[in-house]
C-alpha positions as CSV (number, residue, x, y, z in Angstrom):
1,X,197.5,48.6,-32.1
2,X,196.2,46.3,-29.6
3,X,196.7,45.7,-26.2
4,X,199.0,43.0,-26.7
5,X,201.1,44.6,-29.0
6,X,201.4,48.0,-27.4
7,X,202.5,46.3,-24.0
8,X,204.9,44.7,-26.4
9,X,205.6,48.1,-27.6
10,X,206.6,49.1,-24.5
11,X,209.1,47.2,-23.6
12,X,211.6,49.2,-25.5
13,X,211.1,51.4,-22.8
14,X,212.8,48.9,-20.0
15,X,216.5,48.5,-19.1
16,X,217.2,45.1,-19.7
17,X,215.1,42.5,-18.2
18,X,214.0,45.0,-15.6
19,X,210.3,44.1,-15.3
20,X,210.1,48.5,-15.2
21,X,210.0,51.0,-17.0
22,X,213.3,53.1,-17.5
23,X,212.6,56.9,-17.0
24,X,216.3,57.8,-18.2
25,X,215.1,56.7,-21.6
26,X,212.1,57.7,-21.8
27,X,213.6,61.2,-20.9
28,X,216.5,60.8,-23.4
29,X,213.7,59.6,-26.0
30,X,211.7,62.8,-25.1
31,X,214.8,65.1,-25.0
32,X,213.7,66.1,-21.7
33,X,215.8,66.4,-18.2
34,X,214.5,63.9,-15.5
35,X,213.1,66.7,-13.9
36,X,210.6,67.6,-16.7
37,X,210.3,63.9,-17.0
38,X,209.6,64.3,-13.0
39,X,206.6,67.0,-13.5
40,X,205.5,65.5,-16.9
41,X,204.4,62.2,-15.6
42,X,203.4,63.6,-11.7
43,X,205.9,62.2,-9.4
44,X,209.0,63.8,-7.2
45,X,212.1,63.7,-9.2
46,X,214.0,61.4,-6.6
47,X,211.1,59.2,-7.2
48,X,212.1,58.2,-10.9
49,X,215.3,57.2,-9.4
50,X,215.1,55.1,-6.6
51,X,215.0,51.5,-6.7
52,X,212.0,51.8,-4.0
53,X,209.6,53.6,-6.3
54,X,210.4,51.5,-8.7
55,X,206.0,50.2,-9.1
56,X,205.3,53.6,-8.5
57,X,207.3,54.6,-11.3
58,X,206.3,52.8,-13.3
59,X,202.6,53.5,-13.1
60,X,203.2,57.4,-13.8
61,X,205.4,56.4,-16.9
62,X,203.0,54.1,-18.6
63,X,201.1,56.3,-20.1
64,X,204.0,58.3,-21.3
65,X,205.5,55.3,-22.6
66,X,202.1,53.7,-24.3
67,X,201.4,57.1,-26.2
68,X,205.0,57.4,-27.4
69,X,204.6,53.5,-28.4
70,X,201.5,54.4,-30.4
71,X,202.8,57.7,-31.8
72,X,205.7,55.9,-32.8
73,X,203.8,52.9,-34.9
74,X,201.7,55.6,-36.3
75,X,204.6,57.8,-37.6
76,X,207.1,56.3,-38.9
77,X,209.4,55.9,-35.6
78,X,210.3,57.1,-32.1
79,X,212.3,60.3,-32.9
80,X,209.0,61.6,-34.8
81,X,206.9,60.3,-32.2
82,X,209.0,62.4,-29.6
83,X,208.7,65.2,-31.9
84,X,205.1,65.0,-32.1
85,X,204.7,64.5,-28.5
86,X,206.3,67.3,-27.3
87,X,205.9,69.9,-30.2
88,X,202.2,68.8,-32.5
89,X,199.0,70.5,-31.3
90,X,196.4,68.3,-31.1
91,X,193.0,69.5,-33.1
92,X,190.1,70.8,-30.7
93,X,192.5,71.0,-27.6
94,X,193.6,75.2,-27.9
95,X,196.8,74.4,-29.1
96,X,197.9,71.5,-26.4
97,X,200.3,69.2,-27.4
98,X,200.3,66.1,-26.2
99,X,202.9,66.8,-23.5
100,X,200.7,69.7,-22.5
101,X,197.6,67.3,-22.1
102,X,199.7,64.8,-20.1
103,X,201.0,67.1,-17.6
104,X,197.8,68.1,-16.8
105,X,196.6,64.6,-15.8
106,X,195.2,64.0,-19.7
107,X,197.1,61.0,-21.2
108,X,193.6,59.0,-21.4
109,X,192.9,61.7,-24.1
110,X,195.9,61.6,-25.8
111,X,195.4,57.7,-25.9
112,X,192.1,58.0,-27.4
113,X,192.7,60.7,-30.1
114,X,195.5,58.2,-31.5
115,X,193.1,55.5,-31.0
116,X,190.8,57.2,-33.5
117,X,193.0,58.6,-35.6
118,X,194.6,54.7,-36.3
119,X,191.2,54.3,-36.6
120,X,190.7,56.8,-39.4
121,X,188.2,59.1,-37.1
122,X,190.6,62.2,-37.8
123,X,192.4,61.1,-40.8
């Protein structure tokens, strides 16, 4: 998927033609509170709601929302992708998921393990 068509991707991810990303359906994607969605992408909880942090917001979801874009492509659709995000172990990480690896400040990882198994690295 290239950079184009992942920002493209994305966009699912907006209300509208808000030019931001929505954390209420990323979280109702994930199956996850805003709260989790809160610790998960490393901002305060009131954060993902105001209209202030709305760049901010943003910036923490994107990763969230590029992996689940990719994931999604890659299997078939985002209710699989959600379930591999939150519930797949990812091979030579001790039995992280991907939701592990992000929440510990890891999404670049999690970007480039899909990046090379699209790529038929892992297949």
């Amino acid at each position: 998927m290239n950079a184009v068509a992942l920002e493209i991707a994305v966009t699912r991810f907006r209300e509208g033609d808000a030019p931001f990303l929505s954390a209420r359906r990323i979280a109702a994607l994930l199956g996850v509170t805003l709260t989790e969605l809160a610790a998960l992408a490393g901002v305060a909880r009131n954060t993902l709601t105001a209209k202030s942090g709305a760049r901010k917001v943003d910036q923490a979801l994107s990763p969230v929302a590029r992996i689940v874009a990719m994931a999604s492509e890659m299997a078939g659709g985002d209710e699989r992708a959600a379930l591999w995000f939150k519930h797949q172990p990812i091979p030579g990480w001790a039995g992280k998921t991907a939701y592990d690896l992000v929440r510990e400040g890891k999404a670049n990882k999690v970007l480039a393990y899909l990046e090379a198994v699209r790529s038929g690295v892992y297949a």
